[in-house]
C-alpha positions in Angstrom: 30.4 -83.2 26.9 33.1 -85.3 25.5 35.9 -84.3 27.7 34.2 -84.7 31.0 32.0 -87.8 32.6 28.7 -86.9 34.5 30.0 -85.9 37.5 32.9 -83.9 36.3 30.8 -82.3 34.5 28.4 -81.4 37.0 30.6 -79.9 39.2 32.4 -77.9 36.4 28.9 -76.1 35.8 28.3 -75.5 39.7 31.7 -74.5 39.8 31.3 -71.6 37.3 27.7 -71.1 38.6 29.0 -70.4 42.4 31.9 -68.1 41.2 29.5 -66.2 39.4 27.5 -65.4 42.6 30.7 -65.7 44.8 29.2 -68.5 46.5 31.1 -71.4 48.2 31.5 -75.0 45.9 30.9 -78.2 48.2 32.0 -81.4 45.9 29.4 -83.5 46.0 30.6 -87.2 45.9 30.7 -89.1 43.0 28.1 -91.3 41.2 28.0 -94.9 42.8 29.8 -93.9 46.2 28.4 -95.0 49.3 25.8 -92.3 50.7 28.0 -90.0 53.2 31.4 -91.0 51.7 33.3 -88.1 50.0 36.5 -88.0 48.0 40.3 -88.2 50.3 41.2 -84.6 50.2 45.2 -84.2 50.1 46.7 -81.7 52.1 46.6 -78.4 50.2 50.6 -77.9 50.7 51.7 -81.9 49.6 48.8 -81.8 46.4 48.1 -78.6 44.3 44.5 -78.0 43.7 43.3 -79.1 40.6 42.5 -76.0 38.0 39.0 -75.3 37.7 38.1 -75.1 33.4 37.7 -71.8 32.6 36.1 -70.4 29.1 39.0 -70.4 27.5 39.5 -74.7 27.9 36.1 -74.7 26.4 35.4 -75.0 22.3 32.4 -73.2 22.4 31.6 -71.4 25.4 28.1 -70.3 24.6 27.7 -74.5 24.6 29.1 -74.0 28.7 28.1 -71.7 31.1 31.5 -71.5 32.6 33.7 -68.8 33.8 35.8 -66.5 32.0 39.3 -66.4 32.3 40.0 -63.2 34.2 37.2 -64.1 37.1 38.9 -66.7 38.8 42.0 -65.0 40.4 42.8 -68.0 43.2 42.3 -71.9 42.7 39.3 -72.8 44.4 40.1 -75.9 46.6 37.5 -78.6 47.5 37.9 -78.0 51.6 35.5 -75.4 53.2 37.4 -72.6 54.1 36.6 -71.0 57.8 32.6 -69.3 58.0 32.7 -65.9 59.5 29.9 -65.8 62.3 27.4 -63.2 60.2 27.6 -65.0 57.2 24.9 -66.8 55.0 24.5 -70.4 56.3 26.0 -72.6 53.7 23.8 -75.2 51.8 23.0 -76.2 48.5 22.5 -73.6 46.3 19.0 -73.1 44.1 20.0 -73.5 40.6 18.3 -71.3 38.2 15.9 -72.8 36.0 12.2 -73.4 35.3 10.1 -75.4 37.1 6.0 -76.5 36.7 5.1 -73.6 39.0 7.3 -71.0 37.7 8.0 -71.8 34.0 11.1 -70.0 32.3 9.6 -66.9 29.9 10.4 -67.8 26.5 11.5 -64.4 25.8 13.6 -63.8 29.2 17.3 -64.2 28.3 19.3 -66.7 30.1 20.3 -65.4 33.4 24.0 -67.3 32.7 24.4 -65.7 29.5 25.9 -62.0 29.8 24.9 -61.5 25.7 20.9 -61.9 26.3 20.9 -58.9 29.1 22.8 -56.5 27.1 20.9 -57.4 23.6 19.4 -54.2 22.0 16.2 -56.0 21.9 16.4 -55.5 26.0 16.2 -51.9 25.7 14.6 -51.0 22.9 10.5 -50.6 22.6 8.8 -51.9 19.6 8.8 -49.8 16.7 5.1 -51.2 15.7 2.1 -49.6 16.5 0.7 -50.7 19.5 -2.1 -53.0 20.0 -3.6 -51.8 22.7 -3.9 -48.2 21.4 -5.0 -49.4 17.8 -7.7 -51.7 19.6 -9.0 -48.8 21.4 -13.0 -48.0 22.3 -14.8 -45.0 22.6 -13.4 -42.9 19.8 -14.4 -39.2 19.8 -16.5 -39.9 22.9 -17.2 -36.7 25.3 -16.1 -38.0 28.9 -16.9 -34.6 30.9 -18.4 -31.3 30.0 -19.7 -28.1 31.0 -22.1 -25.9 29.3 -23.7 -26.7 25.9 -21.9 -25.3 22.9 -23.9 -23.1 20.3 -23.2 -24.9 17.4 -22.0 -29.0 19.1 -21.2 -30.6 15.3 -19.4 -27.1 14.2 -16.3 -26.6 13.1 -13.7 -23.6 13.8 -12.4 -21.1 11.3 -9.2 -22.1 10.8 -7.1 -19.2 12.5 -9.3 -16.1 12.4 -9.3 -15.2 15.6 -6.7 -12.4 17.6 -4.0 -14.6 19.6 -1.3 -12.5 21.5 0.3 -12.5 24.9 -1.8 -10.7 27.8 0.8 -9.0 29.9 3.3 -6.3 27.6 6.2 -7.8 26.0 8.8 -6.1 28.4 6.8 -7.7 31.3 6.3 -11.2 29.4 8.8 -13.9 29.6 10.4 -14.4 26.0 13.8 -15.9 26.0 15.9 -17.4 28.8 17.6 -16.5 31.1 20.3 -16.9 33.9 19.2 -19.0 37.1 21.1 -20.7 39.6 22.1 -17.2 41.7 19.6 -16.8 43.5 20.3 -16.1 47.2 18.3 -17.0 50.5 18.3 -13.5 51.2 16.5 -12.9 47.9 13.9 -15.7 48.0 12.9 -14.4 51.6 12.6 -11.1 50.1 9.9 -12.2 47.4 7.9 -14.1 49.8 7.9 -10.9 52.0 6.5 -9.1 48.9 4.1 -11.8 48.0 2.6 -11.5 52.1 2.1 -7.7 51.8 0.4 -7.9 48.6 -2.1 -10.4 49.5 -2.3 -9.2 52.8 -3.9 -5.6 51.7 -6.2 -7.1 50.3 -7.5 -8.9 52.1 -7.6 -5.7 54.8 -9.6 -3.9 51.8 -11.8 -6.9 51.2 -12.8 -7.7 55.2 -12.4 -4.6 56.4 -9.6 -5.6 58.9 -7.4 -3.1 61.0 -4.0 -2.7 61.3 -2.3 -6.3 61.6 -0.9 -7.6 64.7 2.5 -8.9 65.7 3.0 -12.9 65.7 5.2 -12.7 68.5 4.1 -11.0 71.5 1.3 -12.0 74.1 -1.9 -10.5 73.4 -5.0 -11.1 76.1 -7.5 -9.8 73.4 -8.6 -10.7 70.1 -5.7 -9.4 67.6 -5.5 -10.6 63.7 -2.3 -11.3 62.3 -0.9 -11.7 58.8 1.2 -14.8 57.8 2.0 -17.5 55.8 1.4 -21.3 56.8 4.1 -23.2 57.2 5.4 -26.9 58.7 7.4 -27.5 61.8 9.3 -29.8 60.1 10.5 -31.4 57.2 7.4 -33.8 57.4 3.9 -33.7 55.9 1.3 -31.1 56.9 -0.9 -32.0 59.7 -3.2 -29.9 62.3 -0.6 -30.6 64.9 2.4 -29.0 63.1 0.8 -26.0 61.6 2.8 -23.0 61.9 2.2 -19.2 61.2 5.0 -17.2 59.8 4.4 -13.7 60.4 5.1 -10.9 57.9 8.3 -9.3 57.9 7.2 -5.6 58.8 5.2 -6.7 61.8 6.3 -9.6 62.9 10.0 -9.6 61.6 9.3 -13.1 60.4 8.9 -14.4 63.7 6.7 -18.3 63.8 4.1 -19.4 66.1 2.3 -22.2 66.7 -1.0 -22.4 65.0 -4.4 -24.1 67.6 -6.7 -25.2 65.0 -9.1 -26.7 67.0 -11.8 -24.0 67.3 -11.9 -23.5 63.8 -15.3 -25.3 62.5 -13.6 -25.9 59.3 -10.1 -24.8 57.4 -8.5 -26.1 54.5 -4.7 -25.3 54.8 -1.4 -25.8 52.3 2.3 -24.6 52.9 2.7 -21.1 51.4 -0.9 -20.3 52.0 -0.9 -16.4 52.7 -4.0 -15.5 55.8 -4.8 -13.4 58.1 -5.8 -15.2 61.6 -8.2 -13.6 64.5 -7.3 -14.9 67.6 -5.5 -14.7 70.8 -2.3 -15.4 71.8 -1.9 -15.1 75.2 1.8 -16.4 76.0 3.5 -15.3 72.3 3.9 -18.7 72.3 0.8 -20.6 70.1 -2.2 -18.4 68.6 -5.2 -19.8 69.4 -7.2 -19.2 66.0 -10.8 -18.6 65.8 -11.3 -17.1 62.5 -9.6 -17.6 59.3 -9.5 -14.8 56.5 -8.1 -16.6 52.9 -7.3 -15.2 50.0 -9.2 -12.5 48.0 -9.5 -13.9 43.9 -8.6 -10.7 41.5 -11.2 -9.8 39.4 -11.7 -10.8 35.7 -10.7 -8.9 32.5 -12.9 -6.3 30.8 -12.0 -5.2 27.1 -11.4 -1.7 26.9 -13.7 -1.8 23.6 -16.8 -4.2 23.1 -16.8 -6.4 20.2 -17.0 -5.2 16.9 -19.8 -7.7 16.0 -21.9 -8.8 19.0 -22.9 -11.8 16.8 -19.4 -12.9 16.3 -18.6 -16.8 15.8 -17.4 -19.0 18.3 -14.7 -19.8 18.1 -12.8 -23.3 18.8 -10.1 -24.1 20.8 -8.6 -27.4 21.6 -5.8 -28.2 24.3 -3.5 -31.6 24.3 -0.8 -32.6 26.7 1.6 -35.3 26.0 3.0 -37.5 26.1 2.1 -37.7 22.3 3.1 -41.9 21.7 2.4 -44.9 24.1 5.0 -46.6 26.2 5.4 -49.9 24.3 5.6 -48.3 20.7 7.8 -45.7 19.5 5.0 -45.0 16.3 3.5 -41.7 16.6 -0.3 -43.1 16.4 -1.2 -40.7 18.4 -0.1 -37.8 17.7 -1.2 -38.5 13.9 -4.6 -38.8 15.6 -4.9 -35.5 17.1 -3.4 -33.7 13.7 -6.2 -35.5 12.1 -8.6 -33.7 14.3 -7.0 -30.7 13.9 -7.6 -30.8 10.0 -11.3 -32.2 10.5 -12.4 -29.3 12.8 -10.5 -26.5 11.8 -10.2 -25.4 15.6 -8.8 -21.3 15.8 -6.1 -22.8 18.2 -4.5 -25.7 19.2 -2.3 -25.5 22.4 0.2 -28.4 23.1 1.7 -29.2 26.5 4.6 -31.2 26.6 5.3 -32.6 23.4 7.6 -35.5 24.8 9.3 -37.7 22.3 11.0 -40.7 21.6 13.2 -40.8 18.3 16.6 -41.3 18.2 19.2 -38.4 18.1 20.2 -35.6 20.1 17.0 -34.3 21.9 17.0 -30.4 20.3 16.5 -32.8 16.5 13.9 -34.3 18.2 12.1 -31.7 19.4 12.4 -30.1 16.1 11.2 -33.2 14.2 8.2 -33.2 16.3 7.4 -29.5 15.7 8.2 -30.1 11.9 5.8 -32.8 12.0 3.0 -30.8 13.9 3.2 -27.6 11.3 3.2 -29.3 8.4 0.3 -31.6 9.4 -1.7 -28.6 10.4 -1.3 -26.1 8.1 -4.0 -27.1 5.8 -6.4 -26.0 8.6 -4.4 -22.8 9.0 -5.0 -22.9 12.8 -2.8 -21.5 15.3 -0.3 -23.5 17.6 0.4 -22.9 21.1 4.0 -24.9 22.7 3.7 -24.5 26.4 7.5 -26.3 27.4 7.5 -28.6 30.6 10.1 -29.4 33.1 10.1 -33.0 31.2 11.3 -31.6 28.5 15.1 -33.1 28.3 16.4 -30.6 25.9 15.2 -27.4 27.7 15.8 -25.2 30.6 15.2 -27.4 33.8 13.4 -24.4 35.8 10.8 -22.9 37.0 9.4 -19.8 35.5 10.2 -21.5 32.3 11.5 -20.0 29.2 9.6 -20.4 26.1 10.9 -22.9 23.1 13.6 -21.3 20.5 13.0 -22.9 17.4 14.7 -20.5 14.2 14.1 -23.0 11.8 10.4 -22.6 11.1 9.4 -22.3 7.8 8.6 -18.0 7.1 4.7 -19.0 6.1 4.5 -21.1 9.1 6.0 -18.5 11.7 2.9 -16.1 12.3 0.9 -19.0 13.5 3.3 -21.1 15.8 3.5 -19.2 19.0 5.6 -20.5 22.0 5.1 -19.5 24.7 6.6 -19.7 29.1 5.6 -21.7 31.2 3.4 -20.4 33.1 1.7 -17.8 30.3 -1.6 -16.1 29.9 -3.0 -15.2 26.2 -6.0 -13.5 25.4 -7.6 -15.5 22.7 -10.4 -14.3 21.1 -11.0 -11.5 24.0 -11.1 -14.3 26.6 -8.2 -14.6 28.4 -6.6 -18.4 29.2 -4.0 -19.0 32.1 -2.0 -22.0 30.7 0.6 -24.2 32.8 2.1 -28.2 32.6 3.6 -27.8 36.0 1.0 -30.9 37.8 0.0 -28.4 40.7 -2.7 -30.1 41.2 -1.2 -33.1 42.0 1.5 -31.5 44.0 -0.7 -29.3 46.1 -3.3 -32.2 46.9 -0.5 -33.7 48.4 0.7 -31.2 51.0 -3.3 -29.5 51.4 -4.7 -30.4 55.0 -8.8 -29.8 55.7 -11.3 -30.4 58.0 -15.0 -30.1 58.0 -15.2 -28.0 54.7 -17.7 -27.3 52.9 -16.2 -28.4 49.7 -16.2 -31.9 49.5 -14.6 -31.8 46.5 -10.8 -31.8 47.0 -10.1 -30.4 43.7 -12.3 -28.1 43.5 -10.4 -26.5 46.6 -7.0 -26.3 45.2 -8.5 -24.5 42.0 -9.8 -21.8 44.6 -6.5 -21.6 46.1 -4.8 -21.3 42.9 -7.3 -18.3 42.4 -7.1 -16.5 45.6 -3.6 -16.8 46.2 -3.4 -15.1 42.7 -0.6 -17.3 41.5 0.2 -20.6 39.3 2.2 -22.2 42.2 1.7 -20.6 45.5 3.0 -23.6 47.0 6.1 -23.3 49.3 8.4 -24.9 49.5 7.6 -26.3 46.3 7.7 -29.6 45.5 10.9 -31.4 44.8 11.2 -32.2 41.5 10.3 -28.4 40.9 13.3 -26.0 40.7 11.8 -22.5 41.4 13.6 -19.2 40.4 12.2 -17.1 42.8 13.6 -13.7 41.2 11.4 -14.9 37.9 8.9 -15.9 39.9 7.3 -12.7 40.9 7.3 -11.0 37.7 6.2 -14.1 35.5 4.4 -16.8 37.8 1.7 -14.6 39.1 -1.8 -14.6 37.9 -2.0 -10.8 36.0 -6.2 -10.9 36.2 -8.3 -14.0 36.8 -8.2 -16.1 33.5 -11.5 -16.8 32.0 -10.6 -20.7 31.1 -7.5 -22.0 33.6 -5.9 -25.2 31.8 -4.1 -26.9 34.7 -3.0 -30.8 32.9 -2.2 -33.1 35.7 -2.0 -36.7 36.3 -5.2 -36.9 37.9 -8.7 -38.0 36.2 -9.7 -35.3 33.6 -12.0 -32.9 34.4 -14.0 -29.4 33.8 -15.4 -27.4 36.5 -16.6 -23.8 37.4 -14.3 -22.4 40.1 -15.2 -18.9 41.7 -16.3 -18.0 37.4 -13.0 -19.4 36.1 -14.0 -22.8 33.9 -10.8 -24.9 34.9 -9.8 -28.0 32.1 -7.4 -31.0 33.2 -7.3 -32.2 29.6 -5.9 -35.5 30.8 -3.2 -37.1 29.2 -3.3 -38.1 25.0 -1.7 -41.3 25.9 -1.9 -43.2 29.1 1.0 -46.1 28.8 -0.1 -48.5 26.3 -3.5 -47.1 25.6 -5.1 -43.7 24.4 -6.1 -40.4 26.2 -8.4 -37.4 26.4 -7.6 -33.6 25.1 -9.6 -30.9 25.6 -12.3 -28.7 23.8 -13.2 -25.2 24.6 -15.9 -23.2 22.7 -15.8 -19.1 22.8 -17.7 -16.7 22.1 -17.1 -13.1 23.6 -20.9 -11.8 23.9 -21.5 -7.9 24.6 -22.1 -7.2 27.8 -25.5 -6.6 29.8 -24.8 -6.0 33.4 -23.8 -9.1 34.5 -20.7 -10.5 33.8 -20.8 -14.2 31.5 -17.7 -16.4 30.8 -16.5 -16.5 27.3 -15.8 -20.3 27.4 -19.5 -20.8 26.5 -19.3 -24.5 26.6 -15.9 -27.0 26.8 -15.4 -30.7 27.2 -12.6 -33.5 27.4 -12.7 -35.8 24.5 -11.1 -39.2 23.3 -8.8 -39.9 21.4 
């Protein structure tokens, strides 16, 4: 710099370095002194302290880090002002910079330089499609699978089939509704409900006699109804296991659950059971037999099919998110609409169609949907929206309302079909159980089990999703989750065991056979930067000869 020598000019840039950090300045002495010398320092009151260059002295002050005006609100003098005993030691400070072990990134603004860290280009995701997903393997590959499909290479008709809600419309959840007034009195109340539902049946399918009380010491064998539940605020374990008894009975009163002469359990909070054993102090029931849950049984058409030979049809399920963390293209999402033209599938469900655009969310939303109809409607196929709690723009609760979207085209309306979260639709005379809640993820991480015979931790959770006849019979439910309980008992509940269960989740994709019930995790279409699985299902409602047979003949998760 022409207005200052080296060492002026040194201390100038520590100077405007430290009162960026609020760090203390120590002069260093000048160039040619004698090693240890420093400068005479006058006495603050006799000399005034030299004033430190701001910004404002400077021509250019991107060409000098220094500091703006309005920082620097006292002259900072060369003595060391007293240490306070808990304070850093002093020392010379690292300066920021690059060095042969930890080069600078070339695109990693200046750390100085206020401009660089609020640039747009800091914020914003490339707009180009992204290499990773464009570079992708594996295309159209089938990763998991169950059953074989009549026809593997065929195609579906394009919208043929009979799509409608399963439960009446005055018991279905259409529009929203008013949450946030619910009281503890009437959450209590449901869960009360909920126990003496379950609880006769299971009496009608074990044969059990009247229910004991939780509370009082019993020297015999007595079974009692509950729920499981924590002693604390903590994670489930054996040691904290706790019955709550059901409110007729037991007036709600919890005890202590002995696990240790069960040979096996597997156990979650909000679990409803009825428990042999003794309890011989009212203060811990020693359990010795464990009754769960009782699964309801499947639907049966009033009427058989018109046409025992009837097509299968196709059915394909997608969750979002529908574009990949480093791009803001909608690769995609263009993807699966081209698959959606190519096989003509009957129906297409979509779970959380997340999006990234700019605007206010509801545009979004609607540009998305716009995009989705009008890139389907030469197959003529049906869509499904099932919303999701990630949904910015929609109703942050659980039951969830369906989507309201007037501005559909009038052609387009009697095939777009959104729907609650959680929903059940008979499609095709097979009836599917849809939800994007991640139970599974949320239930695996509360369930406690011990010498089952189900190895397979999934495969557990599906069961208790089934017996416990309900899309989250978790509770309390998991944070993030924001449950009206009032809504819950009329729309959350499993009507009839579903024939196909689609349960997306974060975990690896799958398709299994659970107590009849083919259960789908679809995966994700996008994970991050590089592409997903969705789902297909193949159905075919087949007359029936004494033994009941799934619909879902065949389904499988696919590639993107």
């Amino acid at each position: 710099s022409p207005r200052f020598g080296p060492a002026e000019n040194g201390l100038a840039s520590r100077l405007a370095a430290a009162c960026l950090s609020g760090s203390t300045v120590v002069e260093e002495p000048a160039s040619g002194a004698p090693e240890g010398s420093t400068r005479p320092t006058p006495p603050p009151s006799s000399v005034p302290s030299p004033r430190p260059t701001t910004s404002c002295d400077t021509p250019n002050a991107l060409q000098h880090p220094t500091t703006p005006c309005d920082t620097l609100q006292h002259p900072v003098t060369p003595h060391n002002p007293p240490r306070h005993p808990l304070s850093a030691p002093q020392g010379p400070q690292k300066r920021g910079g690059s060095s042969p072990e930890t080069p600078r990134p070339k695109r990693t603004p200046s750390a100085r330089s206020p401009y660089g860290l609020l640039s747009p280009g800091s914020f914003s995701p490339s707009t180009t499609p992204a290499q990773h997903y464009a570079s992708r393997g594996g295309r159209g590959d089938v990763v998991a699978s169950l059953g074989v499909p009549g026809d593997p290479g065929g195609t579906g008709t394009g919208g043929s089939c009979d799509l409608k809600l399963f439960t009446p419309p005055e018991r279905s959840l259409t529009r929203s509704y008013k949450f946030m007034f619910q009281k503890a009195l009437d959450v209590r109340e449901v869960l009360s409900w909920r126990i003496e539902e379950l609880g006769e049946a299971l009496r009608e399918r074990y044969g059990l006699e009247e229910f004991a009380s939780a509370g009082l010491p019993a020297q015999e064998p007595v079974t009692v109804l509950g729920q499981i539940g924590c002693d604390g605020n903590g994670k489930l374990n054996a040691k904290s296991v706790v019955l709550e008894g059901d409110r007729e009975r037991s007036a709600g009163a919890r005890v202590p659950l002995d696990l240790s002469e069960l040979p096996e359990y597997s156990l979650f909070p909000g679990q409803v059971v009825a428990v042999e054993g003794t309890n011989s102090t009212g203060r811990r029931l020693v359990a010795s037999k464990l009754y769960e849950g009782v699964p309801l049984p499947f639907y049966a058409p009033p009427e058989p099919e018109p046409e025992p030979g009837a097509a299968q049809r196709l059915v394909l399920a997608a969750c979002g998110p529908y574009t990949t963390s480093d791009s803001l293209a909608y690769a995609p999402l263009a993807d699966l609409v081209a698959v959606v033209a190519r096989d003509k599938p009957d129906v297409c469900v979509l779970v959380r169609p997340r999006c990234r655009l700019l605007g206010s969310f509801a545009d979004v939303f609607k540009l998305c949907v716009r995009t989705i109809v009008e890139g389907t409607r030469s197959a003529g196929c049906q869509l499904v929206f099932v919303p999701s709690l990630r949904d910015v723009h929609h109703d942050y609760v659980y039951p969830q309302p369906p989507f309201a979207c007037a501005e559909l085209p009038k052609e387009d309306r009697p095939r777009v079909h959104f729907v609650s979260d959680p929903c059940t639709l008979e499609i095709g005379g097979a009836v599917f159980g849809l939800t994007s809640t991640d139970l599974l993820f949320h239930m695996g991480a509360e369930e406690i089990s011990s010498s089952s015979g189900l190895s397979d931790r999934l495969t557990r959770i599906l069961r208790h999703v089934l017996t416990q006849r309900s899309y989250y019979p978790l509770y309390p439910p998991a944070e993030e989750l924001n449950v009206d309980y009032e809504s819950f008992w009329g729309h959350a509940a499993l009507p009839v065991t579903p024939d196909v269960l689609v349960v997306p989740s974060e975990l690896r994709y799958f398709v299994k056979d659970v107590l009849g019930c083919v259960c789908v995790n679809p995966g994700r279409l996008t994970k991050g930067r590089v592409g997903g699985t969705y789902g297909r299902l193949y159905v075919r409602r087949r007359p029936a000869e004494g033994r009941r047979e799934n619909p879902c003949v065949a389904a499988q998760v696919v590639r993107i």
